[in-house]
Structures are given as structure tokens and as C-alpha cells.
N, C-alpha and C positions, 0 to 999 in steps of 0.2 A: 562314344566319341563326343567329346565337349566341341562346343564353336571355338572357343581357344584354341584347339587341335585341326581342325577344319581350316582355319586361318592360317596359322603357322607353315599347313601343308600348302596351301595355295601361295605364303609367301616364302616356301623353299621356293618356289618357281622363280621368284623374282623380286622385285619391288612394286609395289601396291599402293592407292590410296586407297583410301575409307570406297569412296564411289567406284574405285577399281571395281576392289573387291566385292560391292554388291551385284555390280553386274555379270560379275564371275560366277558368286551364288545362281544368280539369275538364267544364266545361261547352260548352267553344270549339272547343278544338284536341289535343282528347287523342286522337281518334283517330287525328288522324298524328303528336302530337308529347305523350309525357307528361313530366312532370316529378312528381320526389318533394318532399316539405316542406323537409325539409333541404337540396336540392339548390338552392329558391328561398332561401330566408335564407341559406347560403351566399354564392350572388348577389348580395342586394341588400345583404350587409354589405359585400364587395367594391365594387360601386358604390356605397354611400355615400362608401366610401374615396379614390374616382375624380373625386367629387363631381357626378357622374351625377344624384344622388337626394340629398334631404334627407330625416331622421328626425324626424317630428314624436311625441312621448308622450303617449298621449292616459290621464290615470288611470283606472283601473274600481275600483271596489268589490267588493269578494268576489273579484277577479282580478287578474290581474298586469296590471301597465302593458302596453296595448297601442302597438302602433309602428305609425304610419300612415305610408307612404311617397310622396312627392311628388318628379316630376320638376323636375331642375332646366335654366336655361339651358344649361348643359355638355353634357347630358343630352339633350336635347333638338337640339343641336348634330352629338350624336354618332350618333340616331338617323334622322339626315339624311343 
């Protein structure tokens, strides 16, 4: 199983950011399987590219645009 694959599953659940989903890692599946931050947005820039995933921006105040990520039918396709 790829981290692409691993992602995709965590974002059939729902919609995600980048630091969602680390924490998800973090909390799930880190004992047999870690991933660093960079290593997921790495990822999920690639799959947006794949069209995997859509980038939804969500504005914050006092913060940088956060990026909520959403599976897509491709996506969903591929994790089949």
C-alpha cells in the first residue's frame, strides 16, 4: 500500500487538511506505518495533480488560508 492509498482511505472518511491528516497518521497507524508533514503535502499536491483529491480554501484570520482536502470520484476510483 502506497501513502497515496493510505490518504485517499482516510479521505473517503471525510475531508481533511495536510495537519488533519497527520494527526490521523499520528494517532492510527504510526506504529507500523509514520509519515513526516512534508512527506504528506508532498502527496496530496501530487494527487491534487492526478485529480485524486480536490483543494478546497478555507480563509482563517490571524492565519494563512488553510487547504481542506476532499476526495474525488477518480479518487475514489483508484482507491478501489
Amino acid at each position: 500500500m502506497s501513502l497515496e492509498h493510505a490518504i485517499l482511505g482516510f479521505l473517503n472518511y471525510g475531508p481533511l487538511s495536510g495537519y488533519d491528516l497527520k494527526k490521523v497518521f499520528d494517532t492510527s497507524v504510526q506504529h507500523f506505518w509514520s509519515a513526516d508533514q512534508s512527506q504528506i503535502y508532498r502527496t496530496l499536491a501530487r494527487m491534487a495533480e492526478n485529480g485524486w483529491t480536490r483543494v478546497e480554501t478555507v480563509p482563517q484570520e490571524n492565519r494563512p488560508d488553510r487547504k481542506v482536502y476532499h476526495i474525488t470520484d477518480e479518487g475514489r476510483a483508484e482507491l478501489r
